[in-house]
C-alpha positions as CSV (number, residue, x, y, z in Angstrom):
1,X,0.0,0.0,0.0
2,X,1.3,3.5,-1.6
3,X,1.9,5.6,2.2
4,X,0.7,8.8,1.7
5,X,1.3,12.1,3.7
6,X,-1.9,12.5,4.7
7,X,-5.3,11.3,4.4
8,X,-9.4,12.6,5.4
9,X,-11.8,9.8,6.7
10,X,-14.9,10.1,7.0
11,X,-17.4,8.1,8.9
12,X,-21.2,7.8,8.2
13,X,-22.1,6.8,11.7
14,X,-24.6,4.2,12.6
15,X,-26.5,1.9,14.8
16,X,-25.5,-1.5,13.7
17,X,-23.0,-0.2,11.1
18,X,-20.5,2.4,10.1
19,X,-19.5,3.5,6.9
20,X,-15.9,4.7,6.5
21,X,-14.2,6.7,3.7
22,X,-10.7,7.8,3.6
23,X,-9.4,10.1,1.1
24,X,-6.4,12.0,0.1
25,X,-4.7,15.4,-1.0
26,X,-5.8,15.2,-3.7
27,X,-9.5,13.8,-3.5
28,X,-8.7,10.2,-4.3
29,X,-10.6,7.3,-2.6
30,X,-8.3,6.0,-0.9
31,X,-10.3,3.4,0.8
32,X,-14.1,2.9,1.6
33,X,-15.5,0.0,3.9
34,X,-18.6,-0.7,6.2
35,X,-17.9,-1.7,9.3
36,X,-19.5,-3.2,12.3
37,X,-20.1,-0.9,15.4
38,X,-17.5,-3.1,17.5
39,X,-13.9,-2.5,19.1
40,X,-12.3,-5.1,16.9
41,X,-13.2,-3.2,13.5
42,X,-13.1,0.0,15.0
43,X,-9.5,-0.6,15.9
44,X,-8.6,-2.0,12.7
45,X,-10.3,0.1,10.5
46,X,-7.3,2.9,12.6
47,X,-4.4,0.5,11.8
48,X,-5.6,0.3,8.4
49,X,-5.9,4.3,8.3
50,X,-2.1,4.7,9.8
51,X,-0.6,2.5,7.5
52,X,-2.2,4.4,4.6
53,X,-0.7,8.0,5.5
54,X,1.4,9.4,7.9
55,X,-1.2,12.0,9.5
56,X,-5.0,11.1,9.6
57,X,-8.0,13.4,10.3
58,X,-11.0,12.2,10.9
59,X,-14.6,13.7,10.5
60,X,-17.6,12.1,11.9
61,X,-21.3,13.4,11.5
62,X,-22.6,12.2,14.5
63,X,-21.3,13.1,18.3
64,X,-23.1,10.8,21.1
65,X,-25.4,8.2,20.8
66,X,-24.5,5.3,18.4
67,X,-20.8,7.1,18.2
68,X,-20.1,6.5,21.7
69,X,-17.9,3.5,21.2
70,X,-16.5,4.9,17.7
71,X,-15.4,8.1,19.6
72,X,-14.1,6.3,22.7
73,X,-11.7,4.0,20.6
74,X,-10.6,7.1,18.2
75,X,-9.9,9.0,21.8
76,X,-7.7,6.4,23.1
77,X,-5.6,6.8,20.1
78,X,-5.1,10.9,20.2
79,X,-7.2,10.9,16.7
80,X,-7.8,14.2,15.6
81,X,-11.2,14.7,15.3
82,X,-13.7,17.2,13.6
83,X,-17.4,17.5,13.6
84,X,-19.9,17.6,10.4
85,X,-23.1,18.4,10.9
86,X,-25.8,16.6,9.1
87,X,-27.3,19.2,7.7
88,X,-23.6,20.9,6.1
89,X,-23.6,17.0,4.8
90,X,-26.9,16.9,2.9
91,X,-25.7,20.0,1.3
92,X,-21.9,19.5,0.3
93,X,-23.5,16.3,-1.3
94,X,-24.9,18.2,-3.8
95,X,-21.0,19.6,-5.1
96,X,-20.8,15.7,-6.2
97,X,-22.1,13.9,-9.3
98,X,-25.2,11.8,-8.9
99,X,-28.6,12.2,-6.8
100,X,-28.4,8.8,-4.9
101,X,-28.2,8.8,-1.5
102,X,-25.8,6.1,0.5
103,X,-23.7,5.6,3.5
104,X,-20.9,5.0,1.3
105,X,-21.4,8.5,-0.8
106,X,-22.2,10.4,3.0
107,X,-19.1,8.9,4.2
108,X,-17.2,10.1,1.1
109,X,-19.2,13.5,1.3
110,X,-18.1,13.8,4.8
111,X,-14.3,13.1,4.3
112,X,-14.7,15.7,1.2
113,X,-15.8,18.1,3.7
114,X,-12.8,17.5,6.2
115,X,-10.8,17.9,3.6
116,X,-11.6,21.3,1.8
117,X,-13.2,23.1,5.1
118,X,-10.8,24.2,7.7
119,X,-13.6,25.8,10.0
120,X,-15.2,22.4,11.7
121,X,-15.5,22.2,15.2
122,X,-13.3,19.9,16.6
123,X,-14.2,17.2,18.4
124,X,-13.2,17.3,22.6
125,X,-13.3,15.1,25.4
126,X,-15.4,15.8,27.0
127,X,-15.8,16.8,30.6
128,X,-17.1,14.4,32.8
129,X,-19.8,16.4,34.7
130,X,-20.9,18.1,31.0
131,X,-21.1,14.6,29.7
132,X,-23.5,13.5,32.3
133,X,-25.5,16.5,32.0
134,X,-26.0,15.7,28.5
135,X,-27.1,12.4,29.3
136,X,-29.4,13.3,32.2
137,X,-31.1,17.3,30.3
138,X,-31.5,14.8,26.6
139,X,-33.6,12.2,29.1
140,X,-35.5,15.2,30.5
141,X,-36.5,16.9,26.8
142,X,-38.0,13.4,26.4
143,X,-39.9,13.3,29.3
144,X,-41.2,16.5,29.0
145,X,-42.0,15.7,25.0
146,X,-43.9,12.7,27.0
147,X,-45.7,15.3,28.8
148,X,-46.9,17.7,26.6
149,X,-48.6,14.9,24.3
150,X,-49.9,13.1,27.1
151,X,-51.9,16.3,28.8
152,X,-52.8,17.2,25.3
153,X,-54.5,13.8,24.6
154,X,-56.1,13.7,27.6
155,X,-57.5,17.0,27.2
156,X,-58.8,15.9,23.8
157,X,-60.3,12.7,25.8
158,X,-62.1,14.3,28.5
159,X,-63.3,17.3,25.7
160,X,-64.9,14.3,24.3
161,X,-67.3,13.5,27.0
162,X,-67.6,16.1,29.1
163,X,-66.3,19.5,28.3
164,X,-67.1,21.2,31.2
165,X,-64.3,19.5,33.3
166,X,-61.9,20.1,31.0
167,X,-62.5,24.1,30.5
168,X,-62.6,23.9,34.6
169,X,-59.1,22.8,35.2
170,X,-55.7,23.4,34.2
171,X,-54.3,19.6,33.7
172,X,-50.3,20.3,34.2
173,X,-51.4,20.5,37.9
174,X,-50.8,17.6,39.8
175,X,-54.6,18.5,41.9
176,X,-56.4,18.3,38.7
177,X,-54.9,15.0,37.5
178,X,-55.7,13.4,40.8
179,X,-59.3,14.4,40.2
180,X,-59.3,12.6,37.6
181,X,-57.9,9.3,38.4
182,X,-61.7,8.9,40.5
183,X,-63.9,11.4,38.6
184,X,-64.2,11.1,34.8
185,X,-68.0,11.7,34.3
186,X,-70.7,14.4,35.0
187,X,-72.6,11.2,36.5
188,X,-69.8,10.0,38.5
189,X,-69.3,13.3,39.9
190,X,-72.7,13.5,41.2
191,X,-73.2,10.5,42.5
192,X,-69.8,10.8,44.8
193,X,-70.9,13.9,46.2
194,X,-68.6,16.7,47.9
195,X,-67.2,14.6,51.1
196,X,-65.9,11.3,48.7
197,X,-64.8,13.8,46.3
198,X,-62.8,16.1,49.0
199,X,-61.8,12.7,50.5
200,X,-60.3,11.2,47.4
201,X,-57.9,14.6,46.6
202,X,-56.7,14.5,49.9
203,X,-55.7,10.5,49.5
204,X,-54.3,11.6,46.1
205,X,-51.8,14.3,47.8
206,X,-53.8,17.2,46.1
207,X,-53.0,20.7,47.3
208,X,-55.4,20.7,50.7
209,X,-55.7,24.4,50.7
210,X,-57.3,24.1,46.8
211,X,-59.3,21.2,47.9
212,X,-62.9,22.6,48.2
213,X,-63.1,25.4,45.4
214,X,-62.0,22.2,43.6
215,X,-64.5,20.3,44.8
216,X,-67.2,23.7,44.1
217,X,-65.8,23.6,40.3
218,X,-66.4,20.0,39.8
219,X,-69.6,19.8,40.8
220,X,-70.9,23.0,38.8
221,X,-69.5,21.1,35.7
222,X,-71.7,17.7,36.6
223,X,-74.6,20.0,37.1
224,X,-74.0,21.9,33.6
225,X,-74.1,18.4,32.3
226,X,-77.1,16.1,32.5
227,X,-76.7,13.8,29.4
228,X,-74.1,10.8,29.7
229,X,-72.7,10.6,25.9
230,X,-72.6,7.0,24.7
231,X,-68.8,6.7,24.7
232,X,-68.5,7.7,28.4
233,X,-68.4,3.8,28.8
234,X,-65.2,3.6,27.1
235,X,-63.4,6.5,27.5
236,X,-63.4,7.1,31.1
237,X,-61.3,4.4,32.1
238,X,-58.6,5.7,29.3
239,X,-58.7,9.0,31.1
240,X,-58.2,7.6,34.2
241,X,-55.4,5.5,33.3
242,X,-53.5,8.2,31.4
243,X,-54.3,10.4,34.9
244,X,-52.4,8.1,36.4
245,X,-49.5,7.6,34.5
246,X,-48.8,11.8,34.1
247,X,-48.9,11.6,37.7
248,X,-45.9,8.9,37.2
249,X,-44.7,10.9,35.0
250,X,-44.2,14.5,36.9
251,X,-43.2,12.5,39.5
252,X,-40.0,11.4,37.4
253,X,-39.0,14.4,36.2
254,X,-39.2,16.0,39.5
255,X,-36.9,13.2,40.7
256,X,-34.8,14.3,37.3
257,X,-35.2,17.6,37.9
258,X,-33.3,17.2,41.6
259,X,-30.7,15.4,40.0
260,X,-29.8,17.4,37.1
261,X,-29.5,20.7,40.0
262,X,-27.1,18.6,41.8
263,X,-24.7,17.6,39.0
264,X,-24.8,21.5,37.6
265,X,-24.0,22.5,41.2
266,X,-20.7,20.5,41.2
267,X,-19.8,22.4,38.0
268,X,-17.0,25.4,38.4
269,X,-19.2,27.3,36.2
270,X,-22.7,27.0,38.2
271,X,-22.6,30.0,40.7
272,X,-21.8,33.0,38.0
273,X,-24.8,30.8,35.2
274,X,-27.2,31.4,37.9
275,X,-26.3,34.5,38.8
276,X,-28.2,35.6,35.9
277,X,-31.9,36.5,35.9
278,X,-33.4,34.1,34.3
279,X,-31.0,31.1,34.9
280,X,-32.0,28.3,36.8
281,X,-29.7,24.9,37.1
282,X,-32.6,23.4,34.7
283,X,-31.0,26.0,31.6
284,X,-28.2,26.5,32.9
285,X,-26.9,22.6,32.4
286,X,-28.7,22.8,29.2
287,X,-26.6,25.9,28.4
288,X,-23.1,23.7,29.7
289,X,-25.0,20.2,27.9
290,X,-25.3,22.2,24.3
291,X,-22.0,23.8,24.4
292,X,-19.5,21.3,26.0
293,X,-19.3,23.4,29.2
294,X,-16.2,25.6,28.4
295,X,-17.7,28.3,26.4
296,X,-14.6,30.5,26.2
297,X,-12.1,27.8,24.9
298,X,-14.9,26.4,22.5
299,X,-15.8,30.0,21.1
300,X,-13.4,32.4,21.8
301,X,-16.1,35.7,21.9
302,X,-19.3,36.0,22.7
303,X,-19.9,37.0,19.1
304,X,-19.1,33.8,18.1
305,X,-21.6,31.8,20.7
306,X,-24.5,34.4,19.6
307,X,-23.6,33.0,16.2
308,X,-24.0,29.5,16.5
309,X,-27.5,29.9,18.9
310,X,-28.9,31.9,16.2
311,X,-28.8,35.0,17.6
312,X,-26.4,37.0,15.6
313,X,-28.4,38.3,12.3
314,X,-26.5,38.0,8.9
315,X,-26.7,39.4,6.1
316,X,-28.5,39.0,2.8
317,X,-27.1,41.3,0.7
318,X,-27.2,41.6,-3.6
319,X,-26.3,44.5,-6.1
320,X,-27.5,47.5,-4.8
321,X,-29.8,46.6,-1.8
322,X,-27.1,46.4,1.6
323,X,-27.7,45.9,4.9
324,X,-30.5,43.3,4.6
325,X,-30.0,41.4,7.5
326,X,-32.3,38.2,8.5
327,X,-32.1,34.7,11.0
328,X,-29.6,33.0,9.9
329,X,-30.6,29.2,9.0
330,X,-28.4,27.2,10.8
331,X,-27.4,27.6,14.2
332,X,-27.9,25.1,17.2
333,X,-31.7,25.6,17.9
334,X,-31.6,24.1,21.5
335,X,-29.2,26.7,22.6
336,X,-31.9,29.3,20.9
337,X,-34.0,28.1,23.2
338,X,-32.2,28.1,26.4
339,X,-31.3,31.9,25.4
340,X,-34.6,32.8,24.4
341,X,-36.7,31.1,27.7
342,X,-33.8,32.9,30.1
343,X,-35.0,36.1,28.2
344,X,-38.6,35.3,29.0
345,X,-38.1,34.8,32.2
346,X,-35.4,37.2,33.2
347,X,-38.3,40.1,32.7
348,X,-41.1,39.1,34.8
349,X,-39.0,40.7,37.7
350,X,-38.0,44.1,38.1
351,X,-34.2,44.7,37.1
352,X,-32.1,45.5,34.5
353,X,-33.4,42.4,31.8
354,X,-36.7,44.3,32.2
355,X,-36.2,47.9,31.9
356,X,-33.6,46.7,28.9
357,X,-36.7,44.9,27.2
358,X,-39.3,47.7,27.6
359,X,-36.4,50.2,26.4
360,X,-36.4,47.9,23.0
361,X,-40.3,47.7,22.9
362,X,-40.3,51.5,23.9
363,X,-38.0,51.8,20.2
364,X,-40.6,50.0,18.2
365,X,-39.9,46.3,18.3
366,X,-42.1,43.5,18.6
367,X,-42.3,41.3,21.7
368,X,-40.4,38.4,20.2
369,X,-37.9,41.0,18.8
370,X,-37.2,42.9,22.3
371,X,-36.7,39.1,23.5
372,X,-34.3,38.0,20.7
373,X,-32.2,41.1,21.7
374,X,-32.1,40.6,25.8
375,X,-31.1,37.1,24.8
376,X,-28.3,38.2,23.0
377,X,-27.4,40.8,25.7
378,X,-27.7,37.9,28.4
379,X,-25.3,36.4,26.0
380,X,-22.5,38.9,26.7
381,X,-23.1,39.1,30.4
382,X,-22.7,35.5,30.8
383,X,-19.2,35.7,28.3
384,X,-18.4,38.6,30.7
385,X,-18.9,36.8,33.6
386,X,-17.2,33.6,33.0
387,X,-14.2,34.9,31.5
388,X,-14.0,37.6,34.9
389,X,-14.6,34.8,37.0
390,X,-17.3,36.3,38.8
391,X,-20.9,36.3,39.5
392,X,-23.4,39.0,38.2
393,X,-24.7,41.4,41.2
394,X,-27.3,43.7,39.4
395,X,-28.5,46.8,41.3
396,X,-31.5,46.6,42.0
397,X,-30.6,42.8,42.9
398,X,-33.0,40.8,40.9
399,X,-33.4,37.4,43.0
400,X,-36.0,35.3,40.6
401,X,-34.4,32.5,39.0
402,X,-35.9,30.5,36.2
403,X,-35.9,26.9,36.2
């Protein structure tokens, strides 16, 4: 085998199977296998790549998840390694000849990539705390997916049958799901009465000081509601069930909740993150999950980390017309989001967040604009912050934090 200088390989990462390309200075295939997701032909498929050039950089498109093991192998080797993003994939491939789609042309698209871009992000260890925090906020975004579907169905459910209990209660409580575990039914409301109803939210843990205007509410939405629809017989026990198992569920992420504060607490980083209105531990591991933890090392300005959560506009400009700016289109859209809920919450108290938002409203922008730009300003503070090694003390002291 002809040892080259130095060669690109790509890797099309997947469950069962990987797809590896290598290729060199020039563009060449050097070589391109599909390999099993094992040690063995993991760790010959790097033997194979050092005996084919003296220096090898390689590019995977894929970061956790089914590239644990790949990355772990690579790491115990001192690989370099760069990221490629799906979606920077799906549109180098369209530089190359042909419209078919395969893990041997993505693994070739993604060592083509490697080779011609010199801006990647590399690919880090990463820090053990950041990695668990990952782990434990990607668990919690599925849960609370879990949630939202499951209050919305059984909205939809109890709409169904009787509609006056659902416009009567807000079902993200805990209270309200309680009530329903017994009470489906304008029928089974009245026949229970006010004393088994009371006595059944105070066996559920209900909140015992909302207890009898619950109660009150209930039974003004049996008494709107003489006719039993002929579904009641089948749908109530569904309501019931899913009741239950919401209750499970906010249980869990409570339980998640408490752990995820007490990982981010143990993080250097923690204290001057929620020192920030609008920072709770629940964003502010989110913000440490989504960026590896070490925001100055990773971006080196804050202009930089506004640009990769989407909050730096860019421009859009041809001929004659200049200065058109818009969103850009790609940027990390869970980081957004941690910026943009901070913002939210960061002006329902009194402070500088809020007199800084109604200063942007007060120039003409639109509520989701002023939001965008406190976002971006919480953006510096925090870069400020973190590279000071200090915590934010705002006068007036704001003291609400978000979750």
């Amino acid at each position: 085998m002809k040892v080259r200088e130095r060669i690109w390989v790509g890797i099309d990462v997947g469950k069962a199977h990987h797809h590896a390309c290598a290729v060199d200075e020039t563009g060449k295939v050097v070589f391109s296998k599909r390999l099993a997701n094992g040690q063995a032909e993991i760790e010959a498929l790097i033997a194979r790549a050092g005996k084919a050039a003296g220096h090898v950089r390689w590019a995977l498109d894929m970061t956790s998840g089914s590239a644990g093991l790949l990355l772990a192998v690579l790491r115990q080797t001192g690989a370099e390694l760069v990221y490629v993003p799906g979606r920077l994939v799906n549109r180098m491939a369209g530089a190359f000849a042909g419209e078919g789609k395969s893990d041997a042309k993505d693994a070739f698209t993604i060592a083509e990539t490697a080779r011609l871009r010199h801006d990647l992000t590399p690919i880090t260890e990463p820090d053990q705390l950041v990695a668990e925090l990952r782990v434990l906020t990607a668990r919690r975004e599925d849960l609370m997916g879990d949630w939202v579907r499951g209050v919305n169905r059984l909205r939809d459910l109890l709409a169904s049958i009787f509609p006056a209990l659902e416009a009567a209660f807000d079902y993200t409580t805990r209270s309200s799901l309680v009530l329903l575990t017994g009470f489906q039914t304008p029928g089974g409301l009245r026949e229970a009465g006010a004393d088994a109803i009371a006595e059944h939210l105070h066996a559920g843990g209900a909140w015992p000081k909302g207890i009898a205007a619950m109660v009150d509410k209930a039974l003004a939405a049996a008494a709107a509601q003489t006719i039993a629809l002929p579904t009641e017989a089948a749908v109530a026990p569904l309501i019931a069930r899913l009741a239950a198992q919401l209750l499970d569920l906010d249980r869990e992420i409570k339980d998640l909740d408490k752990q995820i504060t007490g990982t981010f607490g143990e993080h250097p980083h923690a204290p001057r993150i929620t020192s920030v209105n609008g920072f709770g531990p629940i964003l502010g591991a989110q913000l440490l999950a989504d960026t590896g933890g070490d925001l100055l090392a990773a971006f080196g300005s804050s202009a930089r980390l506004a640009a990769y959560a989407g909050l730096a506009p860019v421009p859009r400009d041809s001929g004659r017309v200049r200065g058109n700016l818009h969103r850009p289109k790609r940027y990390h859209r869970g980081l957004r989001r941690v910026f943009y809920l901070a913002a939210l919450s960061a002006i329902k108290p009194d402070g500088p967040s809020k007199a800084f938002y109604q200063r942007k409203r007060a120039e003409g922008k639109l509520h989701t604009q002023a939001l965008i730009a406190l976002a971006r300003r919480l953006i510096d503070v925090i870069w400020a912050l973190l590279r000071d090694g200090r915590e934010f003390h705002p006068s007036p002291p704001i003291t609400a934090n978000a979750a």
